[in-house]
C-alpha positions as CSV (number, residue, x, y, z in Angstrom):
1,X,86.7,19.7,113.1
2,X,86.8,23.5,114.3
3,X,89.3,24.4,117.0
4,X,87.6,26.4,120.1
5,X,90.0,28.9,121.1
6,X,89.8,30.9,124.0
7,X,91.5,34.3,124.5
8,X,90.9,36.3,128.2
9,X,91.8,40.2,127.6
10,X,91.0,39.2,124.2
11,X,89.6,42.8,123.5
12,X,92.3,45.2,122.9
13,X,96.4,45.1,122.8
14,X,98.3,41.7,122.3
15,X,95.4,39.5,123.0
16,X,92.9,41.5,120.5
17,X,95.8,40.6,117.7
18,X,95.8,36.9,119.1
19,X,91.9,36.5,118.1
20,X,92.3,38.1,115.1
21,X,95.1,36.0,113.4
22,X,94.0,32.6,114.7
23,X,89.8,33.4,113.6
24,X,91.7,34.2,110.1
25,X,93.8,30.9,110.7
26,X,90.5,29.2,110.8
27,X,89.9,28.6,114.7
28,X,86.4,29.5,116.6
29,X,87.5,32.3,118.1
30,X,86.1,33.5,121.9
31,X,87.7,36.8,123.7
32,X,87.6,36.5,127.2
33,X,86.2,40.5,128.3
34,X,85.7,42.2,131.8
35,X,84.1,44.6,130.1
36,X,80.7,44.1,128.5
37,X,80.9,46.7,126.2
38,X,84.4,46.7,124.9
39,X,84.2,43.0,124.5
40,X,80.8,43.1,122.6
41,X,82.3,45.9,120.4
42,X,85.6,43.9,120.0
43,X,83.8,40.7,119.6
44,X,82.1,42.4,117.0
45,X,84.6,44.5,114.9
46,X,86.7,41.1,114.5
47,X,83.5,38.4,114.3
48,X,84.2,36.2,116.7
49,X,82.2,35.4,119.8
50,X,83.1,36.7,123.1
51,X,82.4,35.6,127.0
52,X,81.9,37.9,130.2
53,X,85.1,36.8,132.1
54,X,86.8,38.8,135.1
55,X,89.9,36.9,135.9
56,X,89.6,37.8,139.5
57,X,86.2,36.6,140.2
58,X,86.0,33.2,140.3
59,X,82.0,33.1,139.9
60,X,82.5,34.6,136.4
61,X,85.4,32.1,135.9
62,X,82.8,29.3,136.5
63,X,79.6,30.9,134.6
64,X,81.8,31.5,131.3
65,X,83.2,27.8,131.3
66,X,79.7,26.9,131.9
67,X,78.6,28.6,129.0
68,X,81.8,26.9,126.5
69,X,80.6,23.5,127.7
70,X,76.6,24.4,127.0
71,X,77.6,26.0,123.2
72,X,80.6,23.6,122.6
73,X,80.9,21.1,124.4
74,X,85.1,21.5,124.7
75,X,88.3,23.6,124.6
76,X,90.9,23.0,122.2
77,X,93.2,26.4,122.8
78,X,93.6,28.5,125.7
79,X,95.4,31.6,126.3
80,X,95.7,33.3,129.5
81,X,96.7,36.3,127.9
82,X,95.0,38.9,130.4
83,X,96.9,41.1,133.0
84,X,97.4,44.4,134.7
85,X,100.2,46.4,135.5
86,X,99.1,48.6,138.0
87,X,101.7,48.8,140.6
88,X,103.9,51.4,139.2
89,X,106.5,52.0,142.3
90,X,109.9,50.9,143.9
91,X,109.0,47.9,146.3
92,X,109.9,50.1,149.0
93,X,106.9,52.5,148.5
94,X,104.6,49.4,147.6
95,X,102.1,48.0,150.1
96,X,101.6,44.2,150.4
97,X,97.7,44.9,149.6
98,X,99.0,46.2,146.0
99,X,101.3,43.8,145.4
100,X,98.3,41.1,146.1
101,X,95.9,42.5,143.6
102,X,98.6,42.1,141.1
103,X,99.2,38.6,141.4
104,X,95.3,38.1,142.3
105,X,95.3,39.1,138.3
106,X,98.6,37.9,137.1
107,X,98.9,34.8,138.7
108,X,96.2,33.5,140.3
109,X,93.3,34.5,137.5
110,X,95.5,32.0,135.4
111,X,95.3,29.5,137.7
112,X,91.5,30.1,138.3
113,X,90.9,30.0,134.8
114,X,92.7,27.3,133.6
115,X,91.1,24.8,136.5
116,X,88.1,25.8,135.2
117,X,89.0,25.0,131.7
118,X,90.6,21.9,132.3
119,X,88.0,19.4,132.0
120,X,86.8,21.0,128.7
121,X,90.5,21.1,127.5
122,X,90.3,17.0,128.6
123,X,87.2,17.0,125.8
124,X,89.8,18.2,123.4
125,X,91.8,16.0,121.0
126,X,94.4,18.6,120.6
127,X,94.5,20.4,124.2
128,X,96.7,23.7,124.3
129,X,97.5,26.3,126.7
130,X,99.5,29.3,126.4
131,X,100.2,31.2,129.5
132,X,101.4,35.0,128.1
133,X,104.5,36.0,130.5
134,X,107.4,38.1,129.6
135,X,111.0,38.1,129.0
136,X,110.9,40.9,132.4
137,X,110.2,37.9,134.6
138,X,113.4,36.2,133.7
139,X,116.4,35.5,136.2
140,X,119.0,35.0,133.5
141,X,117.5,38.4,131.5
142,X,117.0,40.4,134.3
143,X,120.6,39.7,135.5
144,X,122.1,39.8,131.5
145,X,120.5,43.1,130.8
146,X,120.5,44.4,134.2
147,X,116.5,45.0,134.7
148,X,116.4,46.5,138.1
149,X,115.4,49.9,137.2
150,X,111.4,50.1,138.7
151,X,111.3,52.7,136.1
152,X,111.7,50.7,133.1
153,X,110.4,47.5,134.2
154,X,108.3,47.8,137.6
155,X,109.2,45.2,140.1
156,X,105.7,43.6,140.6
157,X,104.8,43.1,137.1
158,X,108.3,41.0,136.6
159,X,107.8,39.2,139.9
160,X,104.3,38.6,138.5
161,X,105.7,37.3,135.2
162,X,108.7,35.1,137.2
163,X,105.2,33.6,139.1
164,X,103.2,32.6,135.9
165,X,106.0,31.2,134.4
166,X,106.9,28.7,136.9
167,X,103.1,28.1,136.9
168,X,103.6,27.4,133.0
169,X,106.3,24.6,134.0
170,X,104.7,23.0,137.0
171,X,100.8,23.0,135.0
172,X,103.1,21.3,132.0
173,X,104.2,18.6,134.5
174,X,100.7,17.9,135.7
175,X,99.1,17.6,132.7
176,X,99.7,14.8,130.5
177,X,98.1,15.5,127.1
178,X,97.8,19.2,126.9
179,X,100.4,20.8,125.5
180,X,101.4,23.7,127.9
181,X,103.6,26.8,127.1
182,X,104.8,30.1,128.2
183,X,105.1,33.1,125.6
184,X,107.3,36.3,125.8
185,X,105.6,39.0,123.2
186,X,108.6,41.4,123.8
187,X,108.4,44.7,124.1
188,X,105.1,45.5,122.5
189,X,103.4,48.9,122.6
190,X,100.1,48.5,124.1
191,X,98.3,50.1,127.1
192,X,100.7,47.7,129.8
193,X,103.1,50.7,128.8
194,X,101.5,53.6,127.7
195,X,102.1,52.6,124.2
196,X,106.2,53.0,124.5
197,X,107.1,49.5,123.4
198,X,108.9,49.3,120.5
199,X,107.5,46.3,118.8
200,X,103.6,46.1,116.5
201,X,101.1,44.0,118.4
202,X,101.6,41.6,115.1
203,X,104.9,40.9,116.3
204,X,104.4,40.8,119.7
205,X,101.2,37.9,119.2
206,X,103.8,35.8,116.7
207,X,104.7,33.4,120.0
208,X,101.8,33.3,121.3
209,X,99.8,32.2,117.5
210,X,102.9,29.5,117.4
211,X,102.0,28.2,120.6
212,X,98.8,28.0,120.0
213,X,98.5,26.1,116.4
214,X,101.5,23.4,117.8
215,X,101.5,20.2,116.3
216,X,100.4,17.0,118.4
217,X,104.4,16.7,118.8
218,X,105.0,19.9,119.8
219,X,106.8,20.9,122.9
220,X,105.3,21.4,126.5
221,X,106.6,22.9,128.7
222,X,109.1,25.8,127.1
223,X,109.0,29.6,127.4
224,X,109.3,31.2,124.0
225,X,109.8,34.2,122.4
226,X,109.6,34.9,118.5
227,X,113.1,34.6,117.8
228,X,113.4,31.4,120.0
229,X,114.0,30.0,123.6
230,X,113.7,32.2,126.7
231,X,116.2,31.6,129.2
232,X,114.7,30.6,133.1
């Protein structure tokens, strides 16, 4: 049986890679796209299908699980891969109105999505969900390799991260069946940072693509990176 695997910000960076290495692992591969365009011509250049999702509208949350339950009946994989880093400031020079439409995106369009998904994940034999963090949104990194600096890691994006992740654990906890993860690419150089990370978007997909193909057996409730365990 084919495995229906959805990506959101499946059209460039991290996510882009994602779709293309699970299609060529042999799942049905959708990319989740804001943008008509870039997600037709993504879509397109990888052959796979693609939706019209915006994250932060909850109307095109609903019309694109409508349209998986119409063509397929089911989810087996989802990845909330898509995010913004747009608040690029010390928090004392960021407004509570920026720091909202951060998490609206970070946070809360992974929420949106995955309630929306959950009844087609439920149709699933193998249900998975992989909730894309980052290593930034650690308490025991931030402290071990001092990440304070706005500069190198802006505050909302990592409070963003610490958010999602606790998300991961609690969504883990309150749903029996699906297998339910967190993934940290690493530093990975995509437009998130102007390109300056210092991994391939190969490598920074590798825990995400575990997460995804788990075994029945397989672990819910764990952040991971792809040399291991991610500290809380």
């Amino acid at each position: 049986m084919e495995t229906i695997t959805l990506i959101t910000g499946g059209n460039k960076g991290i996510g882009r890679e994602t779709a293309r290495r699970l299609q060529e692992a042999g799942h049905t591969v959708l990319i989740g796209a804001r943008d008509p365009g870039r997600g037709r011509a993504a879509a397109a250049e990888l052959g796979v299908g693609w939706l019209h999702l915006d994250i932060t509208d909850q109307t095109s949350v609903d019309d694109a699980a409508a349209r998986v339950r119409a063509e397929h009946g089911r989810l087996d994989v989802l990845v909330n891969n898509a995010a913004v880093n747009s608040v690029i400031a010390p928090l004392e020079q960021t407004t509570a109105d920026d720091v909202a439409a951060e998490l609206d995106a970070n946070l809360l369009g992974a929420l949106r999505v995955t309630n929306a998904f959950v009844p087609l994940l439920r149709a699933s034999r193998h249900p998975r969900i992989v909730n894309v963090s980052s290593r930034v949104g650690s308490f025991a990194a931030t402290l071990e390799y001092d990440m304070f600096d706005w500069q190198i890691v802006p505050p909302v994006y990592a409070i963003s991260k610490t958010a999602l992740t606790m998300l991961t654990l609690k969504y883990s906890r309150a749903l029996p069946g699906i297998l339910v993860n967190a993934a940290d690419p690493g530093y990975t150089a995509t437009d998130l940072n102007g390109g300056q990370g210092t991994q391939t978007v190969t490598e920074g997909s590798d825990a995400i693509v575990h997460l995804a193909t788990l075994d029945d057996d397989g672990p819910t409730g764990v952040f991971l990176s792809r040399d291991g365990v991610v500290a809380w």
